[in-house]
N, C-alpha and C positions, 0 to 999 in steps of 0.2 A: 572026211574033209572038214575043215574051221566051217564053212559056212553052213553045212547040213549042223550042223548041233546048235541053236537059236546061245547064245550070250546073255544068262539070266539078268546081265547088269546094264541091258545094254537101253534102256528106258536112264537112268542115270548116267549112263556114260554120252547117251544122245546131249544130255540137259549140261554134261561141264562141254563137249565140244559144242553146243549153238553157247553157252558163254564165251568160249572161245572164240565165235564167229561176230557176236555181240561187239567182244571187246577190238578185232581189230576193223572193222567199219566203226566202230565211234571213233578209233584215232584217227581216221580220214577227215571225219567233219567236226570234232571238238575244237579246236582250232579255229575255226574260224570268226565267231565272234570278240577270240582274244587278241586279233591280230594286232588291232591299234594300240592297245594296252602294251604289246611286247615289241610293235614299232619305236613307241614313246620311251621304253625303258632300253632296248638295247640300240636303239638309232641306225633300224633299217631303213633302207631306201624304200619308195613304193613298188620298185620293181624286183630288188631283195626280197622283202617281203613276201612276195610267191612265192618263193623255193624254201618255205617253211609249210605249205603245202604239197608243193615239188616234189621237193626230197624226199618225203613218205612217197608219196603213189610211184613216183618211177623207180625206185628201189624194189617196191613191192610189185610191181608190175613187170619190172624185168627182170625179176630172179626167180619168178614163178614156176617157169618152166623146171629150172631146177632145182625147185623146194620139191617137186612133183616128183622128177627121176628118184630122188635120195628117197624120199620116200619108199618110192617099190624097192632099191636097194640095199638101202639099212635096217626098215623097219617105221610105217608112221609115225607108232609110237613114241619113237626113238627123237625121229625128226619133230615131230611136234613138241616133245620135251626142249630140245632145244632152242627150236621157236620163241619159244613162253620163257626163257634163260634168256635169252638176247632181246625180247621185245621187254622186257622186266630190269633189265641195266640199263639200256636204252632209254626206258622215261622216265630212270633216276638219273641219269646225265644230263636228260632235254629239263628237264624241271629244273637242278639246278645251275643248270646253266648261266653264266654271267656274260657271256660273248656271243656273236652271232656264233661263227666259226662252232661253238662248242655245240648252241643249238641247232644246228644245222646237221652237223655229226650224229647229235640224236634223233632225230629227224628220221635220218636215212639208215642209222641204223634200227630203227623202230619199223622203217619197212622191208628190212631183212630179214629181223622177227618176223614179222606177218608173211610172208612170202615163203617163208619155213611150213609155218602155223597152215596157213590156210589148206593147200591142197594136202597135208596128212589128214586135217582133220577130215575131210570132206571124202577122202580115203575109207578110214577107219568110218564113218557114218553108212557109204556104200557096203563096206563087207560086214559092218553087225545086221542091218536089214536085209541082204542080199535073198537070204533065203525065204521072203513074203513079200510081193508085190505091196501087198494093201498094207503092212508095215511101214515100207519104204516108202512109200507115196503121202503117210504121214509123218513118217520124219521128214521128208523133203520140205513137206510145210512148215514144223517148225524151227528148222534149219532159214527158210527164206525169210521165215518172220526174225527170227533172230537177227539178220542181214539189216531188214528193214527196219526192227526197232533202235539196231545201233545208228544207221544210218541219222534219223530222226533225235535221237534220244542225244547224241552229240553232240546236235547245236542247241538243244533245252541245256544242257547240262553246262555247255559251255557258256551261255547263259548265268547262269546259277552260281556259277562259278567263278567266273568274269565279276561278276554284281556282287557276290559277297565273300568269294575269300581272295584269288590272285590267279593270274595267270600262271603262275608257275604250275599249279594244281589239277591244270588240264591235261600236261604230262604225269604227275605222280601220282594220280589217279589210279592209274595202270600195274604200281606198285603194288598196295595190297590187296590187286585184284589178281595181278601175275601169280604173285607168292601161295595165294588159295588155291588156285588152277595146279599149279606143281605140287602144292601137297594132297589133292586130290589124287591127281594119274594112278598113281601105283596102286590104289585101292578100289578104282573102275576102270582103267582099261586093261584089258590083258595087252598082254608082248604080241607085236603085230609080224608077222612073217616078212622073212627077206627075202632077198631074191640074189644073185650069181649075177655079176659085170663089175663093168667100172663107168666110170663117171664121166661122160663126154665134157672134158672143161674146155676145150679151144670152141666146141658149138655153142657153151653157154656163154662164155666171151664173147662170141661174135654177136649173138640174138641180142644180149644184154647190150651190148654197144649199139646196136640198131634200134632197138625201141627206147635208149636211153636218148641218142641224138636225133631221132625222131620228134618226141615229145620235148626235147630242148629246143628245135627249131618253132616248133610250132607257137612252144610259148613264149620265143623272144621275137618271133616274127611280129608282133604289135608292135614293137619299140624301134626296131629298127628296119621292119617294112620285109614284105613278101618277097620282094624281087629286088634285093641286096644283095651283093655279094655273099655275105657271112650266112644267110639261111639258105641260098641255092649252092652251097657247097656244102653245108651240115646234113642238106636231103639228098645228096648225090653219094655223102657218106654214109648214110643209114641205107642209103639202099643197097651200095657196092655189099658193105654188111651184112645186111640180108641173102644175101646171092650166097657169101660167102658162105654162111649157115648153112643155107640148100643145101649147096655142092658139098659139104661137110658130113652134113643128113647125109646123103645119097649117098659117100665112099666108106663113109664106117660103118663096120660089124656092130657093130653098139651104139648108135647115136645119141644123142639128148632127146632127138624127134623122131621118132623111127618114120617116116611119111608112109609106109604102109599104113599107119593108123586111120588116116583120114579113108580107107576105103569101108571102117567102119561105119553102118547106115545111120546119116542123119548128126556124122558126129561133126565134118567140115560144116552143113548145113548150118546145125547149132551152135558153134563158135559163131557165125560170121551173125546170127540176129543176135545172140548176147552181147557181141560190140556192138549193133547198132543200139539196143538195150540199155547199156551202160550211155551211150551216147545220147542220148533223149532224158534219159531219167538222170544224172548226176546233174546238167545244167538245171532243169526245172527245178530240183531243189536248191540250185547256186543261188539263180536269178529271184527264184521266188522269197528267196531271206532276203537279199539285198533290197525284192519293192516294197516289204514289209516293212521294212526297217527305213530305209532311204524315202521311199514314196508317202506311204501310210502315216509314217512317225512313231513307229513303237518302239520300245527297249527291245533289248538283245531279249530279254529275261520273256517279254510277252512273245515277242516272235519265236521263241522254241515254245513255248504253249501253244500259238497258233496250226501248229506245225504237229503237233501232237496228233491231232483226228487224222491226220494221213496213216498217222504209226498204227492207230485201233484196227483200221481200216485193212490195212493191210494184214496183220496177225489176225484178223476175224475171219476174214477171205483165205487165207493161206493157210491155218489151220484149220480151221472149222468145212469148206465149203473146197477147197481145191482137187482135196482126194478125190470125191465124189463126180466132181465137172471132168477132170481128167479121163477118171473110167468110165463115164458115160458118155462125152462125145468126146473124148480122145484127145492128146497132148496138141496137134495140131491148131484145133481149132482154136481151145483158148489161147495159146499162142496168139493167132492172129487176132480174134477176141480183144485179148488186151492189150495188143500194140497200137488195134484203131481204136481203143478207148483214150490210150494216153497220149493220141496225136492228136485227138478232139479236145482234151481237156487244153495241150497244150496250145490250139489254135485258142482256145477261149482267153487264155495266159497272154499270147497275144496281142487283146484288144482291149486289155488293162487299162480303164483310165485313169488320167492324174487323181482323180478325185474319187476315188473306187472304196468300195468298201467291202470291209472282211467277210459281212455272211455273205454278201449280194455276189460278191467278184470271184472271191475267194475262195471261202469254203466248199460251194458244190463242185467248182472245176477240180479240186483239190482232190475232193475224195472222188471223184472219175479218173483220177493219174493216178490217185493209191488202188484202185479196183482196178485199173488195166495194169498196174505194175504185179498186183499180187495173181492175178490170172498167167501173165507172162513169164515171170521170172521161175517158176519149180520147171514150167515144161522145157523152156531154154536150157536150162541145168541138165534136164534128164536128157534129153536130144544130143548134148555137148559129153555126154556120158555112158551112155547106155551101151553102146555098141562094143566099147572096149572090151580088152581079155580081161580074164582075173590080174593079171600081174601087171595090166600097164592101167591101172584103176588110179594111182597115184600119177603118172603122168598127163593122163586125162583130165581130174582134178584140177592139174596143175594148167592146162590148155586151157581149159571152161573158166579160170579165176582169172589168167593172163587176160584174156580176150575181154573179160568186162571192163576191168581195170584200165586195159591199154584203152579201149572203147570211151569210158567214162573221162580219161586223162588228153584225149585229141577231142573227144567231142566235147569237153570243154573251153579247151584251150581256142577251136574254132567257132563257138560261140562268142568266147570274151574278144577276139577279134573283129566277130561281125557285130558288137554289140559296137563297139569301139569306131568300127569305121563308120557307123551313121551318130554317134554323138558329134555335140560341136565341141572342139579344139578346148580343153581350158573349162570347159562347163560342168557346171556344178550344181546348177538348181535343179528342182525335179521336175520342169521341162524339160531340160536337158538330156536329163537319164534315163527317161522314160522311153523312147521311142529305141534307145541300144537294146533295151528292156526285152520291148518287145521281140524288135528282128531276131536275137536271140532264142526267144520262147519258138517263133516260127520257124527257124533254122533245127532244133531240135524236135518239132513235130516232124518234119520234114525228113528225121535221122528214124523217128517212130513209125512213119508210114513204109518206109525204106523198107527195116525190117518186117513189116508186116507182109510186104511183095515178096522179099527174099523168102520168108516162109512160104505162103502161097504156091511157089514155084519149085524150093531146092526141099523144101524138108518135105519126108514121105508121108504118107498119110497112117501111115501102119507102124507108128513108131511103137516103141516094145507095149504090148498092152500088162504083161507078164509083171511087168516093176510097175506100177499103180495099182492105186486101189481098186475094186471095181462093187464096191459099194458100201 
């Protein structure tokens, strides 16, 4: 069998897919220190302007599922190549771009790429380690760190980037990094096995319509209020949607979700705390650029350097020390571990004053949300994974990336609305913004502790010990 024979390449084939992984979390948060820059040049509105955010995560969030199916179908391989072909035309269209409409196009097809990209590679990482626990439990790590240096490395860069050459360059960036990635494959990964079906498209239609109008209500709910007409019938349609996938699930021989899956151990448990996960950790890094920036008074350019000691932080934790904590007191604990590490950091995030400063305020709380995020994040993965068959390892994949993303994209979205509902009307000083600041930072410790309970309660204590290290 593929996985009894170890893959002599598969140390270099781990290092082009966490680039892979690298590159589509930097397109999530590169962006965002360009946004006034490509406000001012293409004359978006302020509330446009989100959905050059938008566009990437719900794209990529709602077609996750079926980057995942195609994958076990076609071949990862396959699917990941194509990935890295559309997210690579995708940020030569969004770069150069002259119109919203066009960036926007790029945008969203940049998170088609990635929604390809992610769950193959994450695929292909499970079946070259599968055969060593203590392997796979350090790729796991350097697969999270690669997550989290994109994460980080995105808004330095954007940054960097922003301050000295153009916005356009946050997108083309992606170019001749795509271009190296494709001409790598063929000479480290081998051809990934297929598998016999076809391709549930009326389930992926309907999921994608629910989680698509989901996260659209949520995020125009600020502008035009919660209990509106236009949002309480956009959420009556994401749900009908939802049902509609169930019943879909449940009558096809084939589905896009097969829901036997979820009686895999610990693998429902582990989706539902990587979206709280996702939900905790995307705002804190939101909100905490914004008080650097807005509160403090830094450049773009200092606040991706401040932002930097989370990134060491995290890769030193997740590589070096995760393998080890995991097979010694087991997936669970750190889990919960550092869910209550990153609800404290983010209760301290909280009580941020106007007048705060970077080592005093900043810094320590910072690296307690990078230490509880690198403890959290590989066991969440492996919990959301572990349980599946060999052949639905790419569907799996595809569920465990859904559920942070969708996670990360509402539990922003309800942050920036609780931040919003305690600002004043029209304000703009940093009395003003401060105290949205905060409720925010609280409302996401509060999505941290969530999951920490969820754990405590649904996921088992015995999760695989087999796929970690044990020392």
């Amino acid at each position: 069998m593929e996985l009894s024979r170890p893959d002599p390449k598969r140390w270099l084939a781990l290092a082009l897919l966490c680039a892979a992984q690298f590159i589509v979390i930097l397109d999530t948060s590169i962006i965002g220190v360009a946004l006034p820059a490509i406000q001012t040049q293409l004359g978006f509105s302020p509330g446009g302007l989100s959905w050059i955010f938008n566009a990437y995560v719900i794209a990529f969030g709602g077609l996750l599922l079926l980057g995942g199916r195609l994958s076990d179908l076609f071949g990862a391989r396959r699917i990941f190549t194509t990935g890295f072909v559309i997210l690579t035309a995708a940020s030569l269209l969004a770069g150069l771009a002259n119109s919203q409409e066009l960036l926007l196009a790029g945008r969203a097809l940049q998170g088609v790429g990635a929604a390809l990209i992610a769950p193959a590679a994450l695929t292909i990482v499970m079946r070259l380690f599968a055969h060593n626990g203590a392997e796979l439990g350090k790729a796991f790590g350097f697969w999270g760190a690669a997550a989290a240096a994109g994460g980080s490395a995105g808004v330095f860069l954007g940054g960097v980037i922003t301050e000295w050459l153009a916005w356009p360059w946050t997108f083309l960036i992606n170019v001749p990094l795509g271009l190296m990635v494709l001409a790598l494959i063929p000479a480290v990964l081998r051809k990934s096995p297929r598998s016999i079906g076809r391709v549930d498209w009326f389930g992926a239609i309907a999921v994608t319509g629910a989680l698509v109008t989901l996260v659209y209500a949520i995020v125009t709910a600020e502008t035009v209020g919660w209990a509106s007409a236009q949002i309480l019938i956009l959420l009556a349609v994401a749900a009908v949607l939802l049902v509609i996938f169930l019943v879909i699930q449940a009558a096809r021989r084939e589905p896009l979700l097969p829901l036997a899956i979820f009686k895999a151990p610990n693998l429902a448990a582990g989706n539902l705390v990587m979206g709280l996960l996702g939900a905790a950790w995307i705002p804190l890094w939101f909100f905490l650029n914004l008080y650097l920036q807005q509160i403090l008074g830094l450049s773009a350019l200092s606040s991706g350097l401040a932002l930097l000691p989370m990134t060491v932080m995290i890769m030193v934790v997740m590589v070096g020390f995760s393998g080890r904590l995991i097979g010694r007191f087991g997936p669970k604990a750190n889990l919960i571990l550092g869910l209550l590490l990153m609800g404290a950091a983010l209760l301290l995030f909280a009580n941020l004053p106007t007048n705060g400063s970077f080592w005093i305020n900043v810094l320590p709380a910072s690296l307690l949300a990078a230490l509880g995020m690198a403890l959290a994040y590989i066991p969440a993965t492996m919990s959301g994974m572990s349980g599946a068959k060999p052949e639905e390892t790419g569907l799996a994949s595809g569920l465990i990336n859904t559920t942070y993303q969708v996670g990360s994209a509402v539990g922003l979205a309800v942050m920036v609305a609780l931040a919003a509902s305690v600002a004043p009307h029209g304000g703009a000083e940093t009395a003003d913004l401060l105290p949205g600041f905060q409720t925010a930072f609280f409302g996401a410790a509060v999505a941290a502790f969530l999951g920490a309970a969820a754990t405590l309660v649904f996921v088992s204590g015995s999760a695989p010990q087999r796929e970690v290290p044990v020392g």
